[in-house]
N, CA, C and O of each residue as an XYZ file, in Angstrom:
404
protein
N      63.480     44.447    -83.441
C      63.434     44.873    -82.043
C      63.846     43.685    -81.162
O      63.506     42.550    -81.496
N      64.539     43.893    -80.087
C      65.513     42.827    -79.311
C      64.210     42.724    -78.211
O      63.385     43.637    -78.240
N      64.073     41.857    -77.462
C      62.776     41.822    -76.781
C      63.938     41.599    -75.490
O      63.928     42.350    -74.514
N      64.501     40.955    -75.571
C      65.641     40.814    -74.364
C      65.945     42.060    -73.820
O      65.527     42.516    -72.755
N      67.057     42.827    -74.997
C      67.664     43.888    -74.634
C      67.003     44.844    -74.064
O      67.439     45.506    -73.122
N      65.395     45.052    -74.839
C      64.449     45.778    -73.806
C      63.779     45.273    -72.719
O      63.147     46.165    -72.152
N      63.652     44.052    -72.137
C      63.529     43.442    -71.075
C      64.950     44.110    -70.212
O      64.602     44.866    -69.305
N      66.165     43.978    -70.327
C      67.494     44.103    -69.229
C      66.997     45.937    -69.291
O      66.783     46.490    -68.212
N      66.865     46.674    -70.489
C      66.512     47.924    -69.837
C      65.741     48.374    -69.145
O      65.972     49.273    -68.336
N      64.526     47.758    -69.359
C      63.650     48.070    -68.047
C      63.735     47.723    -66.990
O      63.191     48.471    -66.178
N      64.326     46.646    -66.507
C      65.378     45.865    -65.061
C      66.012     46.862    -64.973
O      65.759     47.319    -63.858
N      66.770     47.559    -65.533
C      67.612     48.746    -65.059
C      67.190     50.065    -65.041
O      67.880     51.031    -64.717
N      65.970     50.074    -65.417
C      65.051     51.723    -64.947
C      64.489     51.409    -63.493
O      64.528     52.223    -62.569
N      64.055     50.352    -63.421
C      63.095     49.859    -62.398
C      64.288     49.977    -61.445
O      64.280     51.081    -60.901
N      65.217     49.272    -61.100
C      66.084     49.192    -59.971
C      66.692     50.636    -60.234
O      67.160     50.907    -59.128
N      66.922     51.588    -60.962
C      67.465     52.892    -60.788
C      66.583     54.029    -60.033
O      67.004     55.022    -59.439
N      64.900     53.497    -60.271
C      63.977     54.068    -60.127
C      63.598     53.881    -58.289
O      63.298     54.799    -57.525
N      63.693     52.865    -58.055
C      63.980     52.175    -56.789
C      64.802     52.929    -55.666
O      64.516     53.495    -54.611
N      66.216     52.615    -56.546
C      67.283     53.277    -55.832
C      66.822     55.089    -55.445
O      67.017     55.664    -54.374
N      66.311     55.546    -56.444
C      66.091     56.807    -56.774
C      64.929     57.188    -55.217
O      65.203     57.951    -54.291
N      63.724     56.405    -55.384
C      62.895     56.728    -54.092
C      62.911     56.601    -53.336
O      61.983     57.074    -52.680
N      64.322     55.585    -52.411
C      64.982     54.873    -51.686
C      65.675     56.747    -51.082
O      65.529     57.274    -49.979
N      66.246     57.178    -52.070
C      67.058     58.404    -51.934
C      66.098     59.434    -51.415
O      66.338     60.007    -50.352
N      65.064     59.684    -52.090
C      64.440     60.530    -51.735
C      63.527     60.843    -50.553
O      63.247     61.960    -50.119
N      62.978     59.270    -49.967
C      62.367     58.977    -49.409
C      63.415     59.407    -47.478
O      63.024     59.539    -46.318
N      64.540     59.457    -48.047
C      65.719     59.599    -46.731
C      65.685     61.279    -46.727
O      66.144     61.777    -45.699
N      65.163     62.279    -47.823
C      65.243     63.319    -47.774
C      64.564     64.099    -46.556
O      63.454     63.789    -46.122
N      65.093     64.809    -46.210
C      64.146     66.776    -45.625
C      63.704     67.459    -46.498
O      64.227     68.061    -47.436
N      62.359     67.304    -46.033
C      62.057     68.718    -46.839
C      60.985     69.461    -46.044
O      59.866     69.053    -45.732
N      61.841     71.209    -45.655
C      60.936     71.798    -44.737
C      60.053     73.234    -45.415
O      60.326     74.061    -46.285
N      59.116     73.048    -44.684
C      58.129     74.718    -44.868
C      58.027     75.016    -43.711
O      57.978     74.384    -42.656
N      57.978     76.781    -44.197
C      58.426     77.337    -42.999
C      55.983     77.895    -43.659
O      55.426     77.648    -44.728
N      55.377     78.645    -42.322
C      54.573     79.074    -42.774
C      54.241     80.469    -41.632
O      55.120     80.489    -40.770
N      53.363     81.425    -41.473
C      53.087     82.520    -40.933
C      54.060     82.925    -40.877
O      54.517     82.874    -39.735
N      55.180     83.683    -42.150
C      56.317     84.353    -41.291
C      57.618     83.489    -40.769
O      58.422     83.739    -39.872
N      57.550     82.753    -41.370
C      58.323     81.491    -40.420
C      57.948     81.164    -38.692
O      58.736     80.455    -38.066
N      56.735     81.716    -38.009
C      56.291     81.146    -36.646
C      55.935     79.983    -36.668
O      55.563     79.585    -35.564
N      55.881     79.134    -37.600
C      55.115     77.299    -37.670
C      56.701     76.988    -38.628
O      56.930     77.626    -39.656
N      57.435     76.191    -38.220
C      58.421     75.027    -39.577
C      57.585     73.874    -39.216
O      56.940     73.779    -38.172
N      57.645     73.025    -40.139
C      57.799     71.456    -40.597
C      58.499     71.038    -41.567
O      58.578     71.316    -42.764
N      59.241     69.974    -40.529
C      60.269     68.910    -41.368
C      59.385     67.318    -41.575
O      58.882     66.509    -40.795
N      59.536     67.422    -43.080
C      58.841     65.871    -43.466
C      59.791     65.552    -44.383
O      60.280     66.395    -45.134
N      60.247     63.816    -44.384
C      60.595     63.509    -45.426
C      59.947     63.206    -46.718
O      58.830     63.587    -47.069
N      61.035     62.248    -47.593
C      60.269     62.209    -48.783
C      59.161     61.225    -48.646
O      58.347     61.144    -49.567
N      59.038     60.437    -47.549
C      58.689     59.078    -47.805
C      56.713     59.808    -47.062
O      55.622     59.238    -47.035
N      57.028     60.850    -46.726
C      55.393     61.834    -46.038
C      55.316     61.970    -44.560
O      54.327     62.373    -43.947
N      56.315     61.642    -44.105
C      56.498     61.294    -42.494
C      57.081     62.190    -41.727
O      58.309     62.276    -41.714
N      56.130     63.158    -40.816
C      56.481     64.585    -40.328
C      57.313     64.471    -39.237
O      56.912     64.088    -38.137
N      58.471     64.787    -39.486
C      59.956     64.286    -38.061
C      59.805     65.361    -37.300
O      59.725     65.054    -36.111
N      59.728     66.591    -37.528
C      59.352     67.754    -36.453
C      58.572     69.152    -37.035
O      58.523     69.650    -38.160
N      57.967     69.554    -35.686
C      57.261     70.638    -35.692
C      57.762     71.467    -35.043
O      57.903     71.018    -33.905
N      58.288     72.910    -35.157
C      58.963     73.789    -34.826
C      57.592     75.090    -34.628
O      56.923     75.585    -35.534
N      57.495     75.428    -32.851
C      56.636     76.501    -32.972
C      57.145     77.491    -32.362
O      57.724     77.190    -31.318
N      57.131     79.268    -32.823
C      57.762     80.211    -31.972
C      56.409     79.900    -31.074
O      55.303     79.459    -31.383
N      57.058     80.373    -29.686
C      56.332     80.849    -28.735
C      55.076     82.083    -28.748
O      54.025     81.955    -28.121
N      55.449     83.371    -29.652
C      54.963     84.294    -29.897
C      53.677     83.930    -30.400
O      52.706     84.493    -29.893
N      53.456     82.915    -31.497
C      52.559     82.225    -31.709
C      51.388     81.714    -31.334
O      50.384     81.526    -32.021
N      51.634     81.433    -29.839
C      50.681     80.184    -28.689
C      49.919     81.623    -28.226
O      50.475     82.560    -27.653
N      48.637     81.556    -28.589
C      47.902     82.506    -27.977
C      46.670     81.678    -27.288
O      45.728     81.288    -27.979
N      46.712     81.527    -26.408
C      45.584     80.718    -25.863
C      44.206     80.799    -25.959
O      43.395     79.930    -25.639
N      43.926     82.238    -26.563
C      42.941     82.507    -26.946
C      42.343     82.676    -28.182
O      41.146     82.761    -28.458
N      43.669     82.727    -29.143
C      43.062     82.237    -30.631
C      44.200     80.870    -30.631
O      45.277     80.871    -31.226
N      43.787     80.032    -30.017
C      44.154     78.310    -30.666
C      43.594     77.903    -32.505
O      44.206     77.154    -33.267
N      42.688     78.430    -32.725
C      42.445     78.184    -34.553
C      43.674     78.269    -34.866
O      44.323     77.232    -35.003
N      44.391     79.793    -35.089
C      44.981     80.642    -35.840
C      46.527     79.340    -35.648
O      47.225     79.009    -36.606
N      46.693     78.910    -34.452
C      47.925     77.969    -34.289
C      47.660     76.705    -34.979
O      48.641     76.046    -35.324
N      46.483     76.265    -35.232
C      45.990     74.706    -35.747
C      45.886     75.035    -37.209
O      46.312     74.048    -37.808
N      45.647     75.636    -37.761
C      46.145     76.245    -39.046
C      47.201     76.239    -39.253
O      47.583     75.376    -40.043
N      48.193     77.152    -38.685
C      49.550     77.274    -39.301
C      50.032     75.694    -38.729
O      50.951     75.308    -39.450
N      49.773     74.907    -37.908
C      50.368     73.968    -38.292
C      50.113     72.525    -39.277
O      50.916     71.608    -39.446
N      48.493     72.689    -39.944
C      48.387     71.813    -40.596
C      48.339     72.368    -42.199
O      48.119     71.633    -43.161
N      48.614     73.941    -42.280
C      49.250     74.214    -43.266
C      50.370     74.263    -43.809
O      50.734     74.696    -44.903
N      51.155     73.558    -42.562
C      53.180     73.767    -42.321
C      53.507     71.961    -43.009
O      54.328     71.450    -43.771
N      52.298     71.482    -42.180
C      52.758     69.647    -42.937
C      51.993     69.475    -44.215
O      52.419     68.609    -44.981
N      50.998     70.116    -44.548
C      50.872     70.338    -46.270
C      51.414     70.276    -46.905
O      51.426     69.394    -47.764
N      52.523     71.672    -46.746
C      53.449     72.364    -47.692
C      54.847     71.216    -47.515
O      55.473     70.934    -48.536
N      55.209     70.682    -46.351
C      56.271     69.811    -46.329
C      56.094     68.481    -46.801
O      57.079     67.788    -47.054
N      54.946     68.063    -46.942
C      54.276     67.135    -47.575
C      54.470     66.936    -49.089
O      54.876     66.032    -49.820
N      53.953     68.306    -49.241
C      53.700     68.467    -50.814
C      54.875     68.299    -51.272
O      55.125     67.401    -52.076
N      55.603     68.982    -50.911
C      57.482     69.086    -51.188
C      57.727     68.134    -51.694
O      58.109     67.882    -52.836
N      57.440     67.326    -50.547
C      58.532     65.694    -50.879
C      57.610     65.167    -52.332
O      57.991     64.669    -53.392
N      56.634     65.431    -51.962
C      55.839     64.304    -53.412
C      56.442     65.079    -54.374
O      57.015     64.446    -55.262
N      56.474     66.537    -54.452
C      56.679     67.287    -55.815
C      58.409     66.990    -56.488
O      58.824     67.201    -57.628
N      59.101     66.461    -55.340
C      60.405     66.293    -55.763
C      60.425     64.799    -55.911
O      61.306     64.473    -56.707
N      59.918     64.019    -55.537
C      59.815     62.585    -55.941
C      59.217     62.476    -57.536
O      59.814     61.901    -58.446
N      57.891     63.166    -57.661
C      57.365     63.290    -59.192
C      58.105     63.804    -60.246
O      57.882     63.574    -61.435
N      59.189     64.659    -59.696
C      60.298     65.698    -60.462
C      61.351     64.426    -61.042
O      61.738     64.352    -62.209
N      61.660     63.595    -60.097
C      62.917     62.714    -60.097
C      62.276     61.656    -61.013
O      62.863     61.230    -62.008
N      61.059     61.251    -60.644
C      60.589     59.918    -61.305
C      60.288     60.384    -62.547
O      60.193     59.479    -63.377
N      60.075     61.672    -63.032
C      60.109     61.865    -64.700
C      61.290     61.867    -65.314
O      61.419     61.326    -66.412
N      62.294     62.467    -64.692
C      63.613     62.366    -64.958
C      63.880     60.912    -65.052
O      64.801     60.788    -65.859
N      63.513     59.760    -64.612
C      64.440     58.543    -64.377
C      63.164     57.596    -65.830
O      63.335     56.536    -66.432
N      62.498     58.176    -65.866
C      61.283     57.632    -67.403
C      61.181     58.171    -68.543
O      60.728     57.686    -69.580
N      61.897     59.879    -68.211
C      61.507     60.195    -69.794
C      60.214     60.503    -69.756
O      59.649     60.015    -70.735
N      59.442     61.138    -69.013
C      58.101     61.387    -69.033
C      57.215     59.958    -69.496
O      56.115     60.221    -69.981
N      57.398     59.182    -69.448
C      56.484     57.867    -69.827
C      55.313     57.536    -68.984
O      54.378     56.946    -69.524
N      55.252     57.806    -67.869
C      53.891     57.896    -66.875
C      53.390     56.301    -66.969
O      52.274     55.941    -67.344
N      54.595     55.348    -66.494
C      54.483     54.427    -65.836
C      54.152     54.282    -64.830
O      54.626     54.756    -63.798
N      52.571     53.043    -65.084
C      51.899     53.352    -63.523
C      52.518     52.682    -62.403
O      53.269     51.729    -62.611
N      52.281     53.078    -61.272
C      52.523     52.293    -59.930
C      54.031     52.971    -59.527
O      54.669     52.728    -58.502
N      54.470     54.023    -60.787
C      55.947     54.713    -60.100
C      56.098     56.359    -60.148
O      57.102     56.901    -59.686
């Protein structure tokens, strides 16, 4: 076993792996929720860039029903990004469940 050669390969998972969350982290990823009346756009990196509300929605008298659909809208856009980052980072390991990536 080359201890080198597997040293330069893991230098080159690690910086592919890098590059890889670098990519993802620049992504959109939106949920739409009630019907599509609540969107959220979050990237990969968990960072909610916008909240999209129909009007039809804003009932002044049930405010719950709106605070819901919108912290169920950055959940789901949330979740997204992690679920496609976890998707990519098995792909770039081979399922190896290297910690800290």
């Amino acid at each position: 076993m080359n201890i080198a050669k597997m040293m330069k390969q893991a230098q080159q998972m690690q910086s592919g792996m890098l590059a890889k969350q670098e990519e993802l982290a620049a992504m959109d990823f939106e949920a739409s929720v009630g019907g599509g009346k609540v969107t959220v756009v979050a990237n990969g990196g968990g960072d909610v860039k916008s909240i999209t509300i129909d009007p039809a929605v804003v009932d002044p008298d049930d405010v719950e029903f709106l605070q819901e659909l919108v912290l169920k809208g950055v959940q789901e856009a949330i979740t997204k990004g992690k679920e496609a980052t976890a998707a990519e980072m098995k792909k770039l390991t081979g399922g190896l469940g290297i910690p800290g990536m």
